[in-house]
DRENZA-312687 format. One line per 3 residues: number of its first residue (from 1); for each residue y, z, x of C-alpha. Coordinates in nm, 3 decimals. Layout:
<pts>
NUM> Y Z X; ...
</pts>
This chain:
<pts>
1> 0.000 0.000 0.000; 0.327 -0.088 0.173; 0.610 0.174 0.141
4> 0.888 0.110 -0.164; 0.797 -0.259 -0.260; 1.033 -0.475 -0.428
7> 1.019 -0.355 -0.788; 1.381 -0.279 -0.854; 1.508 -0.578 -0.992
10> 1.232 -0.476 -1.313; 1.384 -0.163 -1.338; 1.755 -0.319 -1.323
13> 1.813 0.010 -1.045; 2.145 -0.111 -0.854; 2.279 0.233 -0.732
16> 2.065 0.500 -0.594; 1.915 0.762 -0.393; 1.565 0.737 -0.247
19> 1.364 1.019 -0.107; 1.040 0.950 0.037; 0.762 1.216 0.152
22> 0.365 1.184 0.206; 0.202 0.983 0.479; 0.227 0.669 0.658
25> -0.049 0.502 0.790; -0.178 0.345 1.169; 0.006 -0.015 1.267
28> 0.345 0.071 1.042; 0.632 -0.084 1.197; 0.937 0.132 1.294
31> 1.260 0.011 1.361; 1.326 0.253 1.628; 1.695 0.102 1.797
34> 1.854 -0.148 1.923; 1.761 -0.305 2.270; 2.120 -0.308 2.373
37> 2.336 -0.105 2.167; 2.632 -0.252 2.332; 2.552 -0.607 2.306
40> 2.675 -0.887 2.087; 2.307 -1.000 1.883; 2.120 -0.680 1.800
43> 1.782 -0.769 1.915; 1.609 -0.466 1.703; 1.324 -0.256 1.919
46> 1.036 -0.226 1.685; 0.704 0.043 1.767; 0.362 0.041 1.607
49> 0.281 0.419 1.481; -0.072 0.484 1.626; -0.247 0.695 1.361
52> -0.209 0.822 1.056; 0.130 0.985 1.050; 0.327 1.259 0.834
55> 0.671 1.124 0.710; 0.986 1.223 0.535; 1.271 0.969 0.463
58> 1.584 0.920 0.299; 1.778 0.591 0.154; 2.015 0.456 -0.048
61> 1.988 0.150 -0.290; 2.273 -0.088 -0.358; 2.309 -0.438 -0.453
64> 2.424 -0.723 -0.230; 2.690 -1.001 -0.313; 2.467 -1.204 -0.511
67> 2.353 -0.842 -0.695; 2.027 -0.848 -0.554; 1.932 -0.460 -0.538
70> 1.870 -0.357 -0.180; 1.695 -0.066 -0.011; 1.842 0.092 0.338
73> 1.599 0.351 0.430; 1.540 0.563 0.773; 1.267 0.809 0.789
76> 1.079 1.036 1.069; 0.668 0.996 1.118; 0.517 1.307 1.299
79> 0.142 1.322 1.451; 0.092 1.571 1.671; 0.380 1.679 1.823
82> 0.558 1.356 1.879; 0.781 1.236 1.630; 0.950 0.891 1.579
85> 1.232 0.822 1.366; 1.354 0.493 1.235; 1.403 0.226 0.990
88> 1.138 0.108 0.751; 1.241 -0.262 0.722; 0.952 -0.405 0.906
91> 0.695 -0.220 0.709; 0.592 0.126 0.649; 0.229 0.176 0.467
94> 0.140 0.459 0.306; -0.159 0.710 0.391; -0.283 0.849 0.126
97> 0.012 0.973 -0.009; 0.360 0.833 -0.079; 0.596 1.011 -0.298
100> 0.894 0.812 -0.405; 1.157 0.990 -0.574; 1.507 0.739 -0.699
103> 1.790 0.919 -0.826; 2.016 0.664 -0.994; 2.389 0.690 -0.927
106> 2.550 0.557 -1.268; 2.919 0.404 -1.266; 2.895 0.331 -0.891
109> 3.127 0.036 -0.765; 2.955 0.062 -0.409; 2.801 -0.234 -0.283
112> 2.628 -0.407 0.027; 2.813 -0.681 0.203; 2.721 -0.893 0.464
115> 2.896 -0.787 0.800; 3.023 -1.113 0.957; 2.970 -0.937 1.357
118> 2.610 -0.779 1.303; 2.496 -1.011 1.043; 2.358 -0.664 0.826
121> 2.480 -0.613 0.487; 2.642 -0.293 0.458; 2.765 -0.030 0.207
124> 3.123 -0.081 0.095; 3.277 0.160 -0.136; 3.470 -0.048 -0.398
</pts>
């Protein structure tokens, strides 16, 4: 099962908070940083969890300019005790266990535009 997929738009969710808590599972894909935080194209450094892990995460859910509803979530895996934190864009599956829990922010006049430097769309406050 891969972590938070695209259901929104069925649910017609365009503002929110998202808290996420259970497990994720061996081979997720972290984005864990930038290669270069200082350089012009972010070349994103991505890490493979090895085992299952535990995770907690938090996000927000806006839509974009062409009011697509979109999901900007970090979170922190623990096995062990190492920990990695990150992004879930590239795929986080669950173990087990995934608890999703979406507040919905009513009246909100937020919204995610594209950033013409970095490329990412990002939260504007209308």
């Amino acid at each position: 099962m891969r972590l938070l997929r695209n259901s929104l738009p069925k649910k017609q969710v365009a503002s929110a908070l998202c808290f996420f808590l259970g497990g994720a599972d061996d081979e997720s894909r972290v984005v864990v940083g930038p290669k270069d935080g200082k350089a012009c194209t972010i070349d994103p450094m991505v890490t493979l969890l090895k085992g299952a892990h535990e995770a907690v995460g938090v996000g927000t859910i806006f839509t974009n300019e062409q009011g697509t509803p979109k999901l900007h979530m970090h979170a922190s895996f623990g096995r062990n005790e190492q920990a990695i934190t990150g992004c879930v864009r590239k795929g986080v599956n669950v173990w087990l266990i995934g608890e999703v829990v979406i507040l919905e922010l009513t009246d909100s006049s937020a919204r995610r535009a594209k950033n013409k430097d970095t490329s990412f769309e990002v939260l504007e406050l209308g």
